[in-house]
KEPA-569109 format. One record per residue: x, y, z of N, C-alpha, C in turn; residue in three letters. Coordinates in pm, whole numbers, padded with zeros to 5 digits, always signed. Atoms other than C-alpha are relative to their C-alpha. Example, Ala and Ser with C-alpha at 12.3 -4.5 7.8 and 13.67 -1.06 7.14 Angstrom:
% KEPA-569109
+00089-00119+00000+01230-00450+00780+00090+00120+00000ALA
-00082-00119-00006+01367-00106+00714-00077+00109+00073SER
This chain:
% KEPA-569109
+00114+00032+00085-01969-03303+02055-00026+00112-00102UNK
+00054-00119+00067-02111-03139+01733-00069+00065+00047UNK
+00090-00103-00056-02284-02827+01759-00071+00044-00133UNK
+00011-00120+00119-02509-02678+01470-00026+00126+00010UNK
+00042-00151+00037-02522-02322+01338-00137+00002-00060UNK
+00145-00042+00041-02912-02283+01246-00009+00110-00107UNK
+00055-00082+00112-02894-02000+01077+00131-00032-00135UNK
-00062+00053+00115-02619-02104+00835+00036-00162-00004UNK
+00052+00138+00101-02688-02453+00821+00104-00077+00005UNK
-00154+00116+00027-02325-02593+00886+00016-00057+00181UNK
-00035+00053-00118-02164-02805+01159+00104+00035+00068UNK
-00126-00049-00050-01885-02710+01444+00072-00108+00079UNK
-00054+00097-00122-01660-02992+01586+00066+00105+00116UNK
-00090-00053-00112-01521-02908+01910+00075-00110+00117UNK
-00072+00129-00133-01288-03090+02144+00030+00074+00110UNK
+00018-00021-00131-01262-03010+02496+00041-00111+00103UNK
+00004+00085-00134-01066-03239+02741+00101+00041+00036UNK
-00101-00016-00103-00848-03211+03027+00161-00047-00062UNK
-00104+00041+00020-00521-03184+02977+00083-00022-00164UNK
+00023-00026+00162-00559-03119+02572-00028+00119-00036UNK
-00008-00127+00058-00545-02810+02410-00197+00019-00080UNK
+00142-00045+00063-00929-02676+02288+00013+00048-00148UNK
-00036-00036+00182-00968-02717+01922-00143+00016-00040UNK
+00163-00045+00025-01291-02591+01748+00057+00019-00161UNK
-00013-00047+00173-01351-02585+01319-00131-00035-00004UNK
+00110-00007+00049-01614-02461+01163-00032-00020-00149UNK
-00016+00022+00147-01828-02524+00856+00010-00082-00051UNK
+00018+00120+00022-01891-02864+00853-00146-00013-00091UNK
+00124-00009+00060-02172-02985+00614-00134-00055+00050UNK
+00084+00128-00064-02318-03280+00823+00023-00005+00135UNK
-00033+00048-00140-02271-03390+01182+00065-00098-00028UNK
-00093+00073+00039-02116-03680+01031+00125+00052+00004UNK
-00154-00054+00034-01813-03517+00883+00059+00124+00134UNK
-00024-00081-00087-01782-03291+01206+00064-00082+00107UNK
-00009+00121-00135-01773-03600+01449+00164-00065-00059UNK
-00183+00078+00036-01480-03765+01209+00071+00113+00018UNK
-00095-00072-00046-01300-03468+01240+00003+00011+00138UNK
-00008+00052-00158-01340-03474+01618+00129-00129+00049UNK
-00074+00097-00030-01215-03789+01625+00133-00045-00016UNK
-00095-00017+00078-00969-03747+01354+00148+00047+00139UNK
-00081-00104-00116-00798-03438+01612+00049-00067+00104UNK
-00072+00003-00144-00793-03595+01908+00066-00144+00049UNK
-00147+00130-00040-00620-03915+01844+00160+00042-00058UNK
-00105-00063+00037-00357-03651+01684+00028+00106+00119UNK
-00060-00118-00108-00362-03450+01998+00052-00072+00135UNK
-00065+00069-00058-00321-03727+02194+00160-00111+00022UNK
-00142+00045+00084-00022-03823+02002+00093+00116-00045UNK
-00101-00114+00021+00227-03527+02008+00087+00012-00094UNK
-00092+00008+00133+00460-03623+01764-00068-00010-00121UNK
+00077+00013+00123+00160-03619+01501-00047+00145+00006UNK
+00090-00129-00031+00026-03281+01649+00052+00117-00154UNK
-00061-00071+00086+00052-03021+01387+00001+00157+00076UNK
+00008-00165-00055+00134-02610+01454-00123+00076-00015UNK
+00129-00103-00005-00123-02408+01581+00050+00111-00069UNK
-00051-00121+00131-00152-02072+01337+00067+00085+00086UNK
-00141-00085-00063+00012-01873+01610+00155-00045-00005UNK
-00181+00007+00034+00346-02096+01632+00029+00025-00145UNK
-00034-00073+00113+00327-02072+01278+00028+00096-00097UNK
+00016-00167+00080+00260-01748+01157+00124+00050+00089UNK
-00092-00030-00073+00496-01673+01450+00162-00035-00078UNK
-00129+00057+00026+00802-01884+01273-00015+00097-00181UNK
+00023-00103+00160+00684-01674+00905+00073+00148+00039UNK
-00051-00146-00051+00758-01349+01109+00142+00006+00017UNK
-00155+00031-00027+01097-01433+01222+00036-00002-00142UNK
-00088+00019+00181+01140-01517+00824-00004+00194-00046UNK
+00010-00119+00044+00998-01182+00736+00065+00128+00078UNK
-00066-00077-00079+01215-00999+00998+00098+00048-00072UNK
-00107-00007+00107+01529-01101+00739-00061+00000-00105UNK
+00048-00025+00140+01344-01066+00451-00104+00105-00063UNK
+00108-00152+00043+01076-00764+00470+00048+00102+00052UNK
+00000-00105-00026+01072-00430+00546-00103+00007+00137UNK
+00076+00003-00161+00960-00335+00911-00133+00026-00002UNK
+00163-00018+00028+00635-00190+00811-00083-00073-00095UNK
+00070+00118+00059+00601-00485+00608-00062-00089+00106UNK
+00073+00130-00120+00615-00740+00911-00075+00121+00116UNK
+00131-00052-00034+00403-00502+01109-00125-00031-00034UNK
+00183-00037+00094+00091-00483+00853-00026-00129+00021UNK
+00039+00142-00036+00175-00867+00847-00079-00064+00175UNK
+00043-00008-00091+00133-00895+01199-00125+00037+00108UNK
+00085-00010-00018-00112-00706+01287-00154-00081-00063UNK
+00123+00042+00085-00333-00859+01024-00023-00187+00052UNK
-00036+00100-00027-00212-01232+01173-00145+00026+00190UNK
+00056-00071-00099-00334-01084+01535-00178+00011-00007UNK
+00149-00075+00092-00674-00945+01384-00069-00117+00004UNK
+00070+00135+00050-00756-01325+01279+00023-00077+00136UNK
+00078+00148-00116-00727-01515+01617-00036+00084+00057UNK
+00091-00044-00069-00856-01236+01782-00193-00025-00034UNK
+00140+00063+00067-01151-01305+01561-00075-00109+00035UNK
+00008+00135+00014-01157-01644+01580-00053-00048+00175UNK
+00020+00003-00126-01105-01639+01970+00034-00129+00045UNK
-00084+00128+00009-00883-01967+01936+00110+00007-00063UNK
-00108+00051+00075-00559-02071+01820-00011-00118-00060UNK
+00031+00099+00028-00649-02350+01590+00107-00035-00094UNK
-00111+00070+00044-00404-02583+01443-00040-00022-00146UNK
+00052-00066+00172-00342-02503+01074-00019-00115-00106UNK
+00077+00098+00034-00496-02818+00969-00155-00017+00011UNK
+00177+00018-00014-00803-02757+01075-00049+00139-00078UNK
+00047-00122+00091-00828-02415+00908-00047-00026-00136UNK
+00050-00031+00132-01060-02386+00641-00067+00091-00093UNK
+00067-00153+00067-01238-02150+00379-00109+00079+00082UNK
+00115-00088-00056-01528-02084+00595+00032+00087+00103UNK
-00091-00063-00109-01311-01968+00857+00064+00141-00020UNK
-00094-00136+00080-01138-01746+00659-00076+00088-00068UNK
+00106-00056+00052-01418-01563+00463-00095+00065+00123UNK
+00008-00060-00089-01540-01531+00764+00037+00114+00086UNK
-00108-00093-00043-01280-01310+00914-00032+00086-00130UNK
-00004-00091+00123-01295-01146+00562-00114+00081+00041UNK
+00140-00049+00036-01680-01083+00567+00011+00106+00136UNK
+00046-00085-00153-01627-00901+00922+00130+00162-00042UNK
-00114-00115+00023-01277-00670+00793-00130+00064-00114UNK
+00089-00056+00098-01542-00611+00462-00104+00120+00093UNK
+00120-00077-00073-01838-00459+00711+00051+00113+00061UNK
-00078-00081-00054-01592-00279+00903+00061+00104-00011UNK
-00109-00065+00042-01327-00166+00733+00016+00066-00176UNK
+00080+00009+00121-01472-00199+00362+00129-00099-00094UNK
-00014+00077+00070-01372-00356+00075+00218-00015-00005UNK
-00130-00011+00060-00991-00227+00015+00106-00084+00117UNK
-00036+00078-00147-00888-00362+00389-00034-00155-00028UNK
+00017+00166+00016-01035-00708+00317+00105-00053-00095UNK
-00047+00051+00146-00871-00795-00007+00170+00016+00029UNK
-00053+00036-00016-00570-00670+00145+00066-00118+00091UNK
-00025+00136-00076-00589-00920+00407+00002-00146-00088UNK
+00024+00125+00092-00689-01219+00150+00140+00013-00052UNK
-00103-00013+00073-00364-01088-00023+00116-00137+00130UNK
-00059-00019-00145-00158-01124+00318+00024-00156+00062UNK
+00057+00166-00030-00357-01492+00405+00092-00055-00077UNK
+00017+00107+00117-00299-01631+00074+00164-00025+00007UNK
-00129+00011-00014+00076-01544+00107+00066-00096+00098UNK
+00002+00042-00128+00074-01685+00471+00027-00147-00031UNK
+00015+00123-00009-00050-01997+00362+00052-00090-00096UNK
-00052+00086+00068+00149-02094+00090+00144-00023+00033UNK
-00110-00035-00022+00441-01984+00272-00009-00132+00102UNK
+00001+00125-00065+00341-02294+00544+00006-00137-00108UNK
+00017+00136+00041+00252-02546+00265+00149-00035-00055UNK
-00122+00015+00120+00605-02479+00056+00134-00041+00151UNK
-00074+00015-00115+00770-02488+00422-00046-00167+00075UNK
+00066+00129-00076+00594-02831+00519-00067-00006+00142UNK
+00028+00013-00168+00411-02723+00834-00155-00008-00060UNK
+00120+00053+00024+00108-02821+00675-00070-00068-00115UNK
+00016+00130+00101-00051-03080+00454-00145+00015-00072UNK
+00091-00045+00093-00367-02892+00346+00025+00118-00083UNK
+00020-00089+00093-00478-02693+00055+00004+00135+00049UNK
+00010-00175-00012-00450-02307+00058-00166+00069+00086UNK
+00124-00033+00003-00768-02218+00247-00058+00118-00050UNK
+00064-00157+00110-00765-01860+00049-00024-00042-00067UNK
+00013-00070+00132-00775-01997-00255-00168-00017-00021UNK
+00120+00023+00049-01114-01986-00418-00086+00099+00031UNK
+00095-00130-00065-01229-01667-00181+00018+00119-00108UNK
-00009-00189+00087-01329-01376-00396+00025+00078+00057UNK
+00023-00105-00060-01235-01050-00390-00087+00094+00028UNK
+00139-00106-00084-01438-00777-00208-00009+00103-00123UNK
+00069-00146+00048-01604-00492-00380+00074+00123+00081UNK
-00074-00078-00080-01412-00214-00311+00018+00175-00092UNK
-00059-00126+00071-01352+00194-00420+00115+00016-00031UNK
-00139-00033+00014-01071+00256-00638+00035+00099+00051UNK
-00042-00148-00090-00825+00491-00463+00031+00084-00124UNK
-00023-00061+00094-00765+00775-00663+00110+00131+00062UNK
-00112-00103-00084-00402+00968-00499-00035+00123-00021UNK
-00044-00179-00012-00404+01348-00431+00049+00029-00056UNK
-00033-00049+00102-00298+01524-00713+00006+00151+00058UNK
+00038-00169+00002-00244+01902-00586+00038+00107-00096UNK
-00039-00071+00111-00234+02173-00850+00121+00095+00039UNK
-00120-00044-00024+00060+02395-00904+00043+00088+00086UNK
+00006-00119-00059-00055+02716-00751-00038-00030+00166UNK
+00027+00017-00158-00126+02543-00393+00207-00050+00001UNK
-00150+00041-00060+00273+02368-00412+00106+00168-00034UNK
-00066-00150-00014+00389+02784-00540-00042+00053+00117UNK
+00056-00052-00114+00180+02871-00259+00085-00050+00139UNK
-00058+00069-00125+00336+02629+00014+00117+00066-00016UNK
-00134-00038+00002+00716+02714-00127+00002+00115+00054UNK
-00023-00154-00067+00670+03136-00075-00010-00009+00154UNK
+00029-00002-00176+00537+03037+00280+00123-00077+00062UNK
-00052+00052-00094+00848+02826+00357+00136+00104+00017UNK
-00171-00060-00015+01231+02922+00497+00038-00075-00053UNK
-00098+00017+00071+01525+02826+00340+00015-00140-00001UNK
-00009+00121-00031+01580+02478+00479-00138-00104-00090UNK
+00155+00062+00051+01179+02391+00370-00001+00043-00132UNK
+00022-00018+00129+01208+02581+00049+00121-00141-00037UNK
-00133+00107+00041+01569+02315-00049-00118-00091-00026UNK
+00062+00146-00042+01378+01990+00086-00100-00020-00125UNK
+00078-00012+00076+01069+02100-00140+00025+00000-00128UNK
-00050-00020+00151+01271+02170-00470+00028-00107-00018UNK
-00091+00150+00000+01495+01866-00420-00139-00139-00039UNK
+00093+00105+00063+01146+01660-00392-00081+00020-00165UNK
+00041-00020+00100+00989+01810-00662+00076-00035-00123UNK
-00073-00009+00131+01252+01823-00919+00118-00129+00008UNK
-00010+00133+00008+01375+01443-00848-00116-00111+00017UNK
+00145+00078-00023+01039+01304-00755+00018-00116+00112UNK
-00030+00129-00141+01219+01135-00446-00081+00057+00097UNK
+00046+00036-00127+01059+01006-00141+00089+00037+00059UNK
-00050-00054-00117+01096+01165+00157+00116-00077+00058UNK
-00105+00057-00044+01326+00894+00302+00070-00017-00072UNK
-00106+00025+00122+01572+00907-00026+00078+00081+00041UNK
-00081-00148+00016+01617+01267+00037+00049-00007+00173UNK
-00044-00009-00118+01665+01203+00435+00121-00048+00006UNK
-00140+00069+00031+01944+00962+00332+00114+00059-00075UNK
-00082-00068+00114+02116+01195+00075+00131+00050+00095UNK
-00069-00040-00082+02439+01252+00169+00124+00083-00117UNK
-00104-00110+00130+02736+01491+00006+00039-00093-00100UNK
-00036+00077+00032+02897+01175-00111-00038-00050-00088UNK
+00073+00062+00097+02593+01069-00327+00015+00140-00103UNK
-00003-00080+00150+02647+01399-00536+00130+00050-00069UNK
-00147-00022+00058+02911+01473-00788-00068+00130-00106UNK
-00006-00126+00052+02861+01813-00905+00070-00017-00159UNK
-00144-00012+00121+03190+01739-01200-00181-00047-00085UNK
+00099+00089+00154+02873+01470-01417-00145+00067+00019UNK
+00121-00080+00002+02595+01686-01291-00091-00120+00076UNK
+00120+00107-00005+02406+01364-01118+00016-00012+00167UNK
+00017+00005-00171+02307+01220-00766-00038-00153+00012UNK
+00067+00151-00014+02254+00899-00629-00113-00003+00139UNK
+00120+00028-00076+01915+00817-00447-00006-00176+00082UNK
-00018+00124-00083+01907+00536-00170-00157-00056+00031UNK
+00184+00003-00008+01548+00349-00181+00044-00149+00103UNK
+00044+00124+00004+01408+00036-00010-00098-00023-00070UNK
+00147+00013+00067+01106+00025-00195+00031-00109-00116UNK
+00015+00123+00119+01197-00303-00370+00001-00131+00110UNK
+00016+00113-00073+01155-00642-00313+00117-00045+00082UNK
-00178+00074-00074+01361-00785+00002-00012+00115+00141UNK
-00052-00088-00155+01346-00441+00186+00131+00063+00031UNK
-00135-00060-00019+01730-00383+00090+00016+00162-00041UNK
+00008-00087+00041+01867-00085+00034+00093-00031-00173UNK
-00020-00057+00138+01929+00028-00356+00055+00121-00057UNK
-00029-00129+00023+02093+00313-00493-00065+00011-00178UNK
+00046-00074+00134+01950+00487-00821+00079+00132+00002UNK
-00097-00111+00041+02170+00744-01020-00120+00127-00071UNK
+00098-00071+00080+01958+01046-01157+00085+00141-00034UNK
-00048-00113+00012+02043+01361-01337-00023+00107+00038UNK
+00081-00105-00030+02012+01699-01202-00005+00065-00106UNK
+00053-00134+00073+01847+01970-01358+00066+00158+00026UNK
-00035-00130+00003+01939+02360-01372-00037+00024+00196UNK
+00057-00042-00127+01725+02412-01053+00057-00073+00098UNK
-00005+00098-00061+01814+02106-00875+00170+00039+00074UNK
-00146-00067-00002+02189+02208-00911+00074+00118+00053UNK
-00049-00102-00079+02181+02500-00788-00047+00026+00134UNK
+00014+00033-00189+02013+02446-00449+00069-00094+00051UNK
-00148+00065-00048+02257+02195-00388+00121+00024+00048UNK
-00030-00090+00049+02492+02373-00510+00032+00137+00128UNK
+00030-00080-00084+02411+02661-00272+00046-00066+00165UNK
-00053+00119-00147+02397+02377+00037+00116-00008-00016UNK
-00145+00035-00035+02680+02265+00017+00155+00110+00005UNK
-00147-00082-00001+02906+02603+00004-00035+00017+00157UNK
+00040-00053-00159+02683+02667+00394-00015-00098+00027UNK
-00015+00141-00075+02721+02296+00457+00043+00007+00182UNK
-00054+00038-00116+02814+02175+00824+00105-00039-00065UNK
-00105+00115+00071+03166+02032+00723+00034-00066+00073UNK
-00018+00146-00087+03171+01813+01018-00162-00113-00018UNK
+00084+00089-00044+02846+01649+00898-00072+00008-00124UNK
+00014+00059+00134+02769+01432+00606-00087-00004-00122UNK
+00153-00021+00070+02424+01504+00555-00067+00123-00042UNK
+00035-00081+00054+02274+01701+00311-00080+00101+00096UNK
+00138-00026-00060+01950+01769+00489-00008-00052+00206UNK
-00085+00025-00135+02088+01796+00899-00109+00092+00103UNK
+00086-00034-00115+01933+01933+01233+00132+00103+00073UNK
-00053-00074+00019+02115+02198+01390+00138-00053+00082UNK
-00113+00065-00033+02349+01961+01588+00096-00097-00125UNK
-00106+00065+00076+02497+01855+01244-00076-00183-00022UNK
+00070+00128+00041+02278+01521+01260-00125+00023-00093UNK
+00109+00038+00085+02077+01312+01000-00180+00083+00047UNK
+00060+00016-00030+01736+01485+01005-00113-00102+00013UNK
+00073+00130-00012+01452+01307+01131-00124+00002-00001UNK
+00149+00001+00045+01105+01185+01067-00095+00137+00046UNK
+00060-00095-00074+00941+01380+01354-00011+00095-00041UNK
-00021-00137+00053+01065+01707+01179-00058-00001-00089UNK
+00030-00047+00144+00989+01669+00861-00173-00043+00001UNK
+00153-00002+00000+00626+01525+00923-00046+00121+00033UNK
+00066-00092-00044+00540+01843+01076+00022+00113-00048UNK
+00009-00098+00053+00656+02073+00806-00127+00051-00139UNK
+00072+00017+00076+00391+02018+00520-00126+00047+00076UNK
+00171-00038-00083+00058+02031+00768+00042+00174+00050UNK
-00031-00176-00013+00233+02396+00877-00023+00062-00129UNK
-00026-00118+00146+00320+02532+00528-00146-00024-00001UNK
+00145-00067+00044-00029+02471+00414-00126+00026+00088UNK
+00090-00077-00050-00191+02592+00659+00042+00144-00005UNK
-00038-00145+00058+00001+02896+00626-00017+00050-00116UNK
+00024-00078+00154-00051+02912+00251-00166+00007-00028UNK
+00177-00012-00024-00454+02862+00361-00034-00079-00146UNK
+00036+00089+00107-00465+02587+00098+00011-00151+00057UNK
+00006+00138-00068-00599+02174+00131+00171-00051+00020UNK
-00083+00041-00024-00349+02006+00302+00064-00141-00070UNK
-00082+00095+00062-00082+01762+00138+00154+00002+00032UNK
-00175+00035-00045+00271+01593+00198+00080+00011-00121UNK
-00138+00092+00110+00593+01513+00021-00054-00047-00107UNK
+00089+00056+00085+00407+01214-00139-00046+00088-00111UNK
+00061-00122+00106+00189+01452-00288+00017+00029-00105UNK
-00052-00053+00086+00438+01643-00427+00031-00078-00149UNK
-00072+00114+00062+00570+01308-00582-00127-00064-00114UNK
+00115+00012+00097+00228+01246-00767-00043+00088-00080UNK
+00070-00179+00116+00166+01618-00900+00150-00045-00126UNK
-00127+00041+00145+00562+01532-01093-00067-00092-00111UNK
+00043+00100+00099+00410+01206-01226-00097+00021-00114UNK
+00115+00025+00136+00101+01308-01378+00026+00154-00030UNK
-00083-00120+00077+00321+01644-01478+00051-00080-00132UNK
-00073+00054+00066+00504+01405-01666-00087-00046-00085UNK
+00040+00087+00138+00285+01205-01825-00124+00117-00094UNK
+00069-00054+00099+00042+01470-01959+00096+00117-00072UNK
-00126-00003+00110+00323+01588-02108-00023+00008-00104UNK
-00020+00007+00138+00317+01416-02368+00129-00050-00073UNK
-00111+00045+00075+00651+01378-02433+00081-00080+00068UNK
-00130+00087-00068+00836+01126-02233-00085-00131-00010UNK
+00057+00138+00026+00761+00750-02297-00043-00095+00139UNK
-00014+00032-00107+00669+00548-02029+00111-00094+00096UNK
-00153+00053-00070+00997+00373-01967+00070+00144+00051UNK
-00022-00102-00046+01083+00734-01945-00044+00088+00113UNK
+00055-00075-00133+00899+00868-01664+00035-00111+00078UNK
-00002+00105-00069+00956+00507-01529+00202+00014+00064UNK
-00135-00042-00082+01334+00593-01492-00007+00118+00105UNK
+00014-00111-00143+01262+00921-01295-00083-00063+00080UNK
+00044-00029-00107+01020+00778-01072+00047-00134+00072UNK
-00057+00087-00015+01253+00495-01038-00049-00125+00055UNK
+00099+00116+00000+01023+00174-01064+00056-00087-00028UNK
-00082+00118+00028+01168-00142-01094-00027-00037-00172UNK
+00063+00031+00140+00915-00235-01396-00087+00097-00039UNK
+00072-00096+00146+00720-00049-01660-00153-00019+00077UNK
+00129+00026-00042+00417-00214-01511-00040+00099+00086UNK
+00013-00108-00125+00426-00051-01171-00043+00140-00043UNK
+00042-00182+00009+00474+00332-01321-00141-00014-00084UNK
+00114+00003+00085+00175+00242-01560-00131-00020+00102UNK
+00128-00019-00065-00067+00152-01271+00021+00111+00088UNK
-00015-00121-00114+00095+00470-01024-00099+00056-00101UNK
+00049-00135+00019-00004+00665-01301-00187+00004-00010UNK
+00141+00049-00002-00361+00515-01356-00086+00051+00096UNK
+00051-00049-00124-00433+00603-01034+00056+00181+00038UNK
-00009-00143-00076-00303+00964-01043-00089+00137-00093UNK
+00029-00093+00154-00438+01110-01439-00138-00103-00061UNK
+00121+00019+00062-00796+01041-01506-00013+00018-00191UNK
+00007-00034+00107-00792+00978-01862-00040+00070-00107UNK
+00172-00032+00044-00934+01165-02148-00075-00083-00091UNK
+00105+00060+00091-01260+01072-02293-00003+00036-00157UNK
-00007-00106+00204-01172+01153-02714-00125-00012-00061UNK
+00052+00047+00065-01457+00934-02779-00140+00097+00041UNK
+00133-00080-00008-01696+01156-02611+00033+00152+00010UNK
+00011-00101+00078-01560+01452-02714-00010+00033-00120UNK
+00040+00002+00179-01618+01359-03055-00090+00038-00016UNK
+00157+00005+00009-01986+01297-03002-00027+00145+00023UNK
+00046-00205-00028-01996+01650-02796+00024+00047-00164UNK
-00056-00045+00130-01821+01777-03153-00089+00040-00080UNK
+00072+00095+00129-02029+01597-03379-00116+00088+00001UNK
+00126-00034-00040-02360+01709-03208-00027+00175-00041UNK
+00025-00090+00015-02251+02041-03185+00013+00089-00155UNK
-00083-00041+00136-02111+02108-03545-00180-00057-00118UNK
+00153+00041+00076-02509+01930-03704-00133-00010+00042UNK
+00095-00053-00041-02738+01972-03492-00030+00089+00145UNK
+00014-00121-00136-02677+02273-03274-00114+00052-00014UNK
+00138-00058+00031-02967+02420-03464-00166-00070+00068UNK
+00080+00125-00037-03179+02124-03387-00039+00023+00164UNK
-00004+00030-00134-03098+02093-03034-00039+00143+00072UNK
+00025-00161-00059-03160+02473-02931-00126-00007-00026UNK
+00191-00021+00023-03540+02436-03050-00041-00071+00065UNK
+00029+00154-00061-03576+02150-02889-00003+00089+00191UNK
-00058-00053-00128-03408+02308-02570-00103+00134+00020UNK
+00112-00083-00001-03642+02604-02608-00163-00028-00002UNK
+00154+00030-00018-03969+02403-02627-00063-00061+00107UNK
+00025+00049-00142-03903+02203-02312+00069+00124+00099UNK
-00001-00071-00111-03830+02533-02130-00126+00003+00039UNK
+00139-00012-00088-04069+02554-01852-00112-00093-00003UNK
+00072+00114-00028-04209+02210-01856+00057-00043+00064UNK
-00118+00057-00121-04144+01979-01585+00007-00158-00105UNK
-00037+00122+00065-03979+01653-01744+00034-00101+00077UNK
């Protein structure tokens, strides 16, 4: 039987019988339209070959897709965020019965929680979810994201550290940590590019290196060619005359193997605490290059977009957005203006409201 919500004013069918799976949707307008859906359900639940997939088998058969087709900490985030929503819910409801109120719901609770930037990526996440069932035929309704706004949310604004904290970290490291540090700096590769680097990717004769990413769509791996520099070349350069020569990798552990995450996470939080300056990673480093680059001045943005090896123009244009606070010309004019005609003005002024309260 229906049930109403009082304080929001809508209706909840629910079914409940022996030997039938417990289906519940909320967000009905009437008791009418709650009861036909009731009814609707359970001459489809009593009929198996009409039944449709509850959002667990489904989202479940999406994962398996995104196993061959994402990146692991892609289907993770997916996952968890899949998880998140019937824990919410506190049902597995069959993705026919899912609708907007349902879903906004779940939103409005990640929003309170978690704030705005967490919600929106979930709506992202949903919206994907659910078009990925309709284009697959495991379901015969509309998108229930679409139409949900996004949340209110703080832009992020990346860690930018200045020069004299990353001179600071380098003097504090050894030999191995000073390399790793140059190499990121003066290619602007991610930590896992440079973990992958192997002798093979550099050719000393053309002066260049090849960089191994996933960071594109798919999750595959990619190689990117880049040139070295003076500096770059000669810590290399250097490596490779005190190489291991039984072992392939640039950047190795002292048994001659690939190093590995574990290690290298835990050299950055050391150095700067040893250089007694805020703490920052790799990353980091990889954002101080960018907005090195672009206040510049002189490199175009297809040009910084090849070093920081972006698929599209777009992408490096919003990294950098988010790393180089623009400047204001228009209100350093005014400052200008003000001060260049009525500095005179403004100093009498400024002297007559001393020592009043305003």
């Amino acid at each position: 039987m229906p049930f109403q919500d009082k304080k929001k004013k809508t209706w909840t069918g629910t079914i409940q019988k022996r030997g039938l799976p417990r289906r519940v949707k909320k967000g009905f307008k009437t008791k009418t339209a709650a009861k036909e859906w009731e009814r609707v359900t359970l001459l489809n639940l009593q009929n198996p070959r009409e039944i449709s997939l509850t959002f667990s088998e489904a989202s479940n058969k999406y994962l398996t897709w995104c196993e061959k087709h994402r990146k692991l900490n892609t289907y993770r985030q997916k996952s968890f965020i899949f998880r998140s929503l019937i824990a919410f819910w506190g049902d597995d409801p069959v993705l026919d019965t899912i609708n907007k109120n349902m879903i906004e719901e779940y939103l409005d609770s990640r929003f309170e929680n978690s704030g705005g930037a967490s919600a929106n990526r979930d709506l992202r996440e949903l919206t994907t979810l659910f078009r990925w069932f309709y284009n697959n035929k495991y379901c015969d309704e509309d998108n229930p994201c679409l139409g949900v706004e996004p949340y209110k949310s703080i832009p992020f604004l990346r860690y930018v550290p200045p020069p004299e904290d990353i001179n600071a970290v380098m003097l504090s490291a050894n030999q191995f940590e000073y390399d790793f540090i140059q190499c990121v700096y003066h290619t602007a590769a991610r930590r896992k590019e440079l973990q992958r680097l192997k002798w093979d990717d550099i050719n000393f004769q053309t002066g260049s290196l090849l960089l191994w990413t996933r960071k594109r769509k798919g999750g595959g791996l990619e190689k990117d060619e880049l040139k070295m520099n003076s500096v770059i070349y000669q810590v290399l350069e250097a490596r490779y005359k005190e190489r291991n020569r039984k072992s392939p990798w640039v950047f190795y552990n002292e048994q001659g193997e690939q190093i590995n995450k574990n290690t290298l996470d835990k050299i950055m939080p050391r150095l700067c605490k040893k250089a007694e300056v805020k703490n920052f990673g790799f990353t980091a480093i990889r954002h101080h290059v960018a907005a090195v680059l672009a206040d510049s001045k002189k490199l175009s943005l297809i040009e910084i977009q090849k070093q920081l090896r972006h698929k599209r123009a777009t992408t490096t244009d919003i990294y950098l957005k988010s790393l180089v606070v623009g400047e204001n010309r228009a209100a350093d004019i005014l400052e200008n203006a003000q001060k260049k005609v009525f500095n005179t003005k403004v100093n009498t002024i400024s002297l007559k409201r001393k020592g009043r309260n305003i």
